[in-house]
Every structure is written in C-alpha cells, then in structure tokens.
N, C-alpha and C positions, 0 to 999 in steps of 0.2 A: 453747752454741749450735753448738759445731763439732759435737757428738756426735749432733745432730737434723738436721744434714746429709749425713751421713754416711750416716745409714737407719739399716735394724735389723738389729742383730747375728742370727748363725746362732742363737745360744741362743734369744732372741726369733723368732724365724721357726717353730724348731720346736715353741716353746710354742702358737702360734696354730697349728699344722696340728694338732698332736692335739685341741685345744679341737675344732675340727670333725669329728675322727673319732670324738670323744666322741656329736657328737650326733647323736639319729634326724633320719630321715629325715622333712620335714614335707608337708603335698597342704597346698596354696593352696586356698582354698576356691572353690568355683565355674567349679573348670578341666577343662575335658573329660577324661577318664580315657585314658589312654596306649594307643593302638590299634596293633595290629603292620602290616609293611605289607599283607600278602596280607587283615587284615579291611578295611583301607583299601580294599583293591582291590574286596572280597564289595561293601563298601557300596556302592562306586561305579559295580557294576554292577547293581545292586536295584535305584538311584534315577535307572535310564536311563530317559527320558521318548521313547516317539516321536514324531518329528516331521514334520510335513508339508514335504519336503524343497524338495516347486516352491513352494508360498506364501512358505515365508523366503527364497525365491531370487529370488523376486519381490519381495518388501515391502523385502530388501537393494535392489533396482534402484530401487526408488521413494525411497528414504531417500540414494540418492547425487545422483537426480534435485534433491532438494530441496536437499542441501548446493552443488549446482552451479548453481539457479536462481538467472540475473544480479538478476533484478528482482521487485518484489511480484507482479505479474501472471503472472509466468514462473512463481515459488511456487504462483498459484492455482489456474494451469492445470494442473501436477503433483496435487496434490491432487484436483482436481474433476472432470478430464478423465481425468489418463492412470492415476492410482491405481488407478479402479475397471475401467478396462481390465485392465491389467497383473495385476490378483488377483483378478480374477471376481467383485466384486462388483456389481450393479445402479446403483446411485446411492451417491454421498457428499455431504456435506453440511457446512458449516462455519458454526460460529455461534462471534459476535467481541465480545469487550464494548468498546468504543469511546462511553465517556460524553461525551467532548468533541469527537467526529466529525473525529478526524484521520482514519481510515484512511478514510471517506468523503472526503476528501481527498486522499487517497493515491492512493487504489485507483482509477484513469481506467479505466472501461470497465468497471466493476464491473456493471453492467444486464445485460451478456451471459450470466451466469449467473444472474439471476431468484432464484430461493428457494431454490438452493443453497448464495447467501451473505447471509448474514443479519448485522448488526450491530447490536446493543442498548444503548441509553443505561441500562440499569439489570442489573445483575448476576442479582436474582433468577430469571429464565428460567433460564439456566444453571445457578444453585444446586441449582434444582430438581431437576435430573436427575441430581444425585451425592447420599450421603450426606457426613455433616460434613468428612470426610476423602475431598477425591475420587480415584477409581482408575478403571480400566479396567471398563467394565458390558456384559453381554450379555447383552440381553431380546429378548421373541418378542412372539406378537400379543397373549398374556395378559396384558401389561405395560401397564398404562395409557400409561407414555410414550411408547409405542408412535402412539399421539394425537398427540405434540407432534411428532416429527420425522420429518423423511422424509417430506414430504405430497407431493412431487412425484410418485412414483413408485407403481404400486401393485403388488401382489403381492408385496410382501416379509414375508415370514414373520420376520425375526430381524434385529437391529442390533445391531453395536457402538458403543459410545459413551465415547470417548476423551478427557477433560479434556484442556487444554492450560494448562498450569502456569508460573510466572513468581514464580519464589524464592516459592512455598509459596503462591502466589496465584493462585485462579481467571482466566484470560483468556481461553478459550475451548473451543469445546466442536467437536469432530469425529466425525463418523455416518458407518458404513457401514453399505446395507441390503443383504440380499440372500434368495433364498427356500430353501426344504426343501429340503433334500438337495445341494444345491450348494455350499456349503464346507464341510469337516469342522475344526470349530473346537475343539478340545482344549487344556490344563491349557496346554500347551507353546506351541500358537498364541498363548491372551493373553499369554502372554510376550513374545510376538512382535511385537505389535499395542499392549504396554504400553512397550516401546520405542521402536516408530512412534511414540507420542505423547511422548515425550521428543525424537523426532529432531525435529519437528512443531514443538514448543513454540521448541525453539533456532532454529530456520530461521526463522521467521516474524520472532521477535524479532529477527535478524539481517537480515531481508531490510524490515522498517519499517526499520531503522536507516540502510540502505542507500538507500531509496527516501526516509528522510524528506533527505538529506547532498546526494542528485541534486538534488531539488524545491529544494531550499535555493539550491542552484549555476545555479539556472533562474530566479531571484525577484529581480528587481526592487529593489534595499534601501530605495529612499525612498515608492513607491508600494505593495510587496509585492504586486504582481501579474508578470505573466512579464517575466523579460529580453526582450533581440533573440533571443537564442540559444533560448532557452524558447519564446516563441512560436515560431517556424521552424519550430521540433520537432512544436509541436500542430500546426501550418499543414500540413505534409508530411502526420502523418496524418490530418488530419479531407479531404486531398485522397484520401488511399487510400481511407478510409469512404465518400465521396460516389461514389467511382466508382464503386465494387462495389453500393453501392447505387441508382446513378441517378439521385442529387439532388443540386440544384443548391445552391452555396453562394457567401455574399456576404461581401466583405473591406469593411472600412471603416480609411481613416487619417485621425485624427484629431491637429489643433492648437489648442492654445490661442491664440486671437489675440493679436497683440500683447505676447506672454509674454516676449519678452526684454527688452521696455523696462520689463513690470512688474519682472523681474528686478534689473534696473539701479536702478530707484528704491527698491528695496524692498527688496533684499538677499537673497540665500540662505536666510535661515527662514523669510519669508513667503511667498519664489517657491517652495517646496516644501512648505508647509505649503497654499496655493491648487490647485498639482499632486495633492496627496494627496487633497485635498477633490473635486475633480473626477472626479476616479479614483474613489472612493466613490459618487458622486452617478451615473457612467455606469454603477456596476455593481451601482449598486441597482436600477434598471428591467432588467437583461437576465436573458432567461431562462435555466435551467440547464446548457444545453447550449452558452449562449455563451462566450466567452473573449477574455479583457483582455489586452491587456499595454503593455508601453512602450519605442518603439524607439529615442528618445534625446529628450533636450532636454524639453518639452513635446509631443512628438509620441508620439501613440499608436495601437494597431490594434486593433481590434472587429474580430472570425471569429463570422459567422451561419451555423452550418451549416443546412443542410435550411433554404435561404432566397432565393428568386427575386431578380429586381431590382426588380419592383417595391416585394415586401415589403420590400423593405431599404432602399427610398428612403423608405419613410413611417418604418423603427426609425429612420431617421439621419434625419430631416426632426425627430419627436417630440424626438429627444434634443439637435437643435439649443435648441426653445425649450425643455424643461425647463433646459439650463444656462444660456441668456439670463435666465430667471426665477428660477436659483440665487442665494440669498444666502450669503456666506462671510463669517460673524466673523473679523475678523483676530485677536480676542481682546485687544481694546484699546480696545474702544467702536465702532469705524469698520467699515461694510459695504462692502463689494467685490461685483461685478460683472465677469462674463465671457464670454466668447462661444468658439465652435467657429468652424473650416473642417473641414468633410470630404470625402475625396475616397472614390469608393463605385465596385468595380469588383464585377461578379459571374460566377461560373464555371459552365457548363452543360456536363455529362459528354455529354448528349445531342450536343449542337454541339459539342464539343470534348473528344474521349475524350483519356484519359491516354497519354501518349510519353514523357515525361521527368518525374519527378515533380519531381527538383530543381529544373528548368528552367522549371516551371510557376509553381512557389511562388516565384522571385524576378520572373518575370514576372508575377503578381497583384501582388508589392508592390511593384514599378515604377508598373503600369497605376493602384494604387490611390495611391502615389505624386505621380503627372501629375495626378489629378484633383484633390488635396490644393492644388497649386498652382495650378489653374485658379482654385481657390474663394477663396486667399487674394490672389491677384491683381486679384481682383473685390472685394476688399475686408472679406472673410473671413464671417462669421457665416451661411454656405449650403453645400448639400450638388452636389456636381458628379460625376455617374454617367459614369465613361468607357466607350465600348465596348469589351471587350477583344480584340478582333482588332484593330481601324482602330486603338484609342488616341485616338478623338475623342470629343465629348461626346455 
C-alpha cells in the first residue's frame, strides 16, 4: 500500500515515455487538416463577404430599439412604424399565431394598425410560407406568396419573410416589402435580417411576458376584470383618445344593492361568487370597446367610450333590468335576486376640452360617484345622470 502511494518510480516513468516515442503518430479521423497561419489568413480573406454597411447599422438600431421596448405596443410600434422607416423598406407586416387570443388581449389598441397585424387561431397560414424547416425567404412578384402578404401596400416588387421561432416552434411570421432597385439585398444582408428574426422572436416573447405580469397587477383577483389602479389607467387614456378624437364618452358607477347585508348573511363565498356572477352578466351585453372593472366592495365602473348621455342612460337604464331579471344559482338549489344603483356622468371634449387629464379622471369618478348615491338614497335599483359641471341631477 505504502509503495502505490508513493507513485512511480523513475525506472517506471521512463518505461512509459519510450512506450510513446515508440509509437506513430495517429490523425483522428474527421479532424480538419492542420493549416499554417498565413493559409488561415489567404482563407480568411477569400471568404470576406461585402456588406451593406448603412443597413446593418440601421437594423443594429432597430434590434436595440426592441431590446429597449418597455411594453408590447412599444415592441409593435418598433416593428411596424419605425423598422421600415429606419431601413427603407415600404411596409412590414406581422402575423402572430395566438390560438387562445391572449395577445388579442394583450395587445389594447391593436385596430390602429389594421392588416399589418394579423393574429391567427390556426398555424397553417404561417406554415405555408416556410418549408418544413423554417428559415429566412426572399421572394419577388413571381412568388405566389407574394398573394398572401403585404396586401396593404402596392408596388412592392420583393419581400422578405422572417419566421419567428420559439424553441424550434413556429409563432410567427414577419414581412418586409419593398420595390426594384431599392435595397441591395445580398448573401451577407439575409445574414443580417436572419438575425433580425432571432432578435424579434426573443423581444416579443419577453415583451408578452412582461405585458402578460403588468395586466396581471391591473386584474381584479375575485371578479378578473380591472383593479382601481387598472381602470384609472384605461380611464386616463380612453380621456386622451376622446379628446384627440372629439367624442364624447360616458362613466357609469355601479352597486349592488343591499350587498353588504347579503354579505353578512351569507358569508364570503356566496357574496363573491354573486359579485362574479354579476360581473359576468354586465359584461356579457357591453360592447367591445367597453370596460369593466371594480373599485372596491361591490361597487363597480362601466367606461362607454364614443357614448353621449343620452345613449348611456338607455345602456344603464337596459342593464338595470337585465340584472333585476338575473337568476343566480347559489349552487344549492336556492335562486337569488338582485338589483343595481347607478350613478351615470358623461364627458363632452366639445364643452369641456382637456386641462388636466389627471384632474379630470378623478373628477368623472367623483361626479359619477355623487350620482351612485343619489340613486341608492332613493332606494337603489335606478340610474341617476349627474351634470358634470353643476354636480346636480
């Protein structure tokens, strides 16, 4: 034992080095053959590729844009708006596969770019346009696919078409069009443009992850519709949009009557399993453009954009007796019965252009507030339109 701890004697040591000066020299098989440096250098200047030195300095600027975009919408406007500025192409284009319509949920304001953004509940559209393995495509007018995208635009003679990848899985598909003689696209460019769509693929997935963690932190946990904080935020901008637009728009706050003595007799699962119901039943009549949320307790705010006072005293008048004629299973045999108070204030950019937006938006949910409690003082189950300058009915 002491003598294998000890190691190997010099006798032994010199045995094993001649054993190896004995033997040839062997090549591994399938190993590149040993280049000196100056052919290292020949090859490395044979396989200089030129390159369009403004467009990678451009598509560099675009690719920092997107690792810096705070939010989805920030991301899209990169992409759709400032891309094809910044690289001279005509139009770009994004198609999203969204089978379950999150990112339709995501994506607030997605209408403003029309058929630039395209979302599809079924993969094949997309598959279409790559072979089995997708990669980076550049076709002209001879291309059939040339049909599927880019219909906004016309005069585009040639498109790139960029997969957008998600661990070896199609999710989406990016288009640039533009015409003859206006970009010189070479070996070296789709290099350039096959990393675009790498940079693309990571930001996008980064920037849902990001906008799905905000939307999360804005939601309501027992009704999943907006917090206080969440609405505010829509409230603030659906006031920016009506301004710039010159329509008018109407707040409604809504109670459950009577909700805290249901609470009291009924306990916690029931007074929020009735809340949820309710919540459900007002947002299955509102149109798309409308928005829920819940500012505490059983009280809640309905946002009518692009909606007068009249119109919004008959939505709140209808949605008084649809919930008077709601039935709510408590899931135990026994039906329930409910009623609203709402108070209904409405905002006219014409008569009241914008000065303080913050200062507006808590003065609508003041005004619409005050008429909440006209209505439940009266005994609850009716709609009370306050004027918003006077504050009277």
């Amino acid at each position: 034992m002491d003598r294998l701890l000890d190691g190997p004697t010099q006798r032994e040591k010199k045995m094993v080095d001649d054993q190896f000066d004995d033997m040839e020299a062997e090549e591994i098989l399938g190993a590149p053959p040993v280049s000196s440096i100056a052919e290292q250098l020949e090859q490395r200047s044979s396989q200089h590729i030129t390159l369009n030195s403004y467009l990678y300095s451009k598509v560099r600027q675009v690719e920092l844009m997107l690792l810096e975009a705070p939010q989805l919408l920030a991301f899209l406007r990169v992409l759709l708006v400032d891309l094809p500025r910044h690289c001279g192409f005509q139009v770009s284009e994004l198609w999203l596969y969204d089978p379950e319509h999150i990112l339709e949920e995501l994506v607030e304001g997605s209408e403003r770019y029309g058929q630039q953004l395209q979302l599809y509940e079924e993969l094949f559209s997309l598959q279409e346009l790559y072979d089995v393995e997708p990669g980076l495509v550049k076709i002209d007018v001879t291309d059939t696919r040339m049909f599927e995208v880019l219909k906004t635009e016309n005069g585009i003679d040639h498109a790139i078409l960029m997969p957008l990848m998600d661990d070896r899985r199609l999710v989406g598909s990016f288009h640039c069009g533009y015409a003859d003689g206006v970009l010189p696209i070479g070996p070296g460019e789709e290099d350039i443009f096959a990393h675009l769509a790498s940079t693309i693929s990571l930001t996008l997935k980064n920037a849902i992850s990001r906008q799905t963690l905000s939307r999360l932190s804005l939601l309501d946990p027992v009704t999943r519709s907006s917090n206080p904080q969440g609405f505010e935020l829509h409230l603030s901008r659906e006031v920016s949009r009506a301004g710039r637009a010159n329509q008018s728009m109407t707040l409604l706050i809504m109670e459950i009557d009577e909700f805290d003595d249901l609470y009291r007799h009924y306990g916690k699962v029931l007074g929020q399993f009735v809340l949820k119901k309710v919540v459900q039943r007002i947002t299955s009549s509102m149109r798309a453009t409308d928005y829920i949320g819940r500012l505490s307790g059983s009280r809640l705010a309905v946002l009518l954009p692009h909606c007068d006072e009249a119109t919004g005293i008959h939505i709140a008048e209808r949605e008084l007796k649809d919930i008077e004629d709601f039935t709510i299973d408590d899931g135990r045999g026994a039906i329930m019965y409910v009623t609203l108070s709402i108070g209904l204030v409405t905002w006219d950019p014409e008569q009241r252009p914008v000065e303080d937006k913050v200062r507006l938006v808590q003065q609508m949910l003041a005004a619409g507030g005050q008429g909440l409690h006209m209505s439940l003082v009266a005994k609850g189950n009716m709609v009370s339109a306050v004027n918003f300058d006077t504050g009277g009915a």
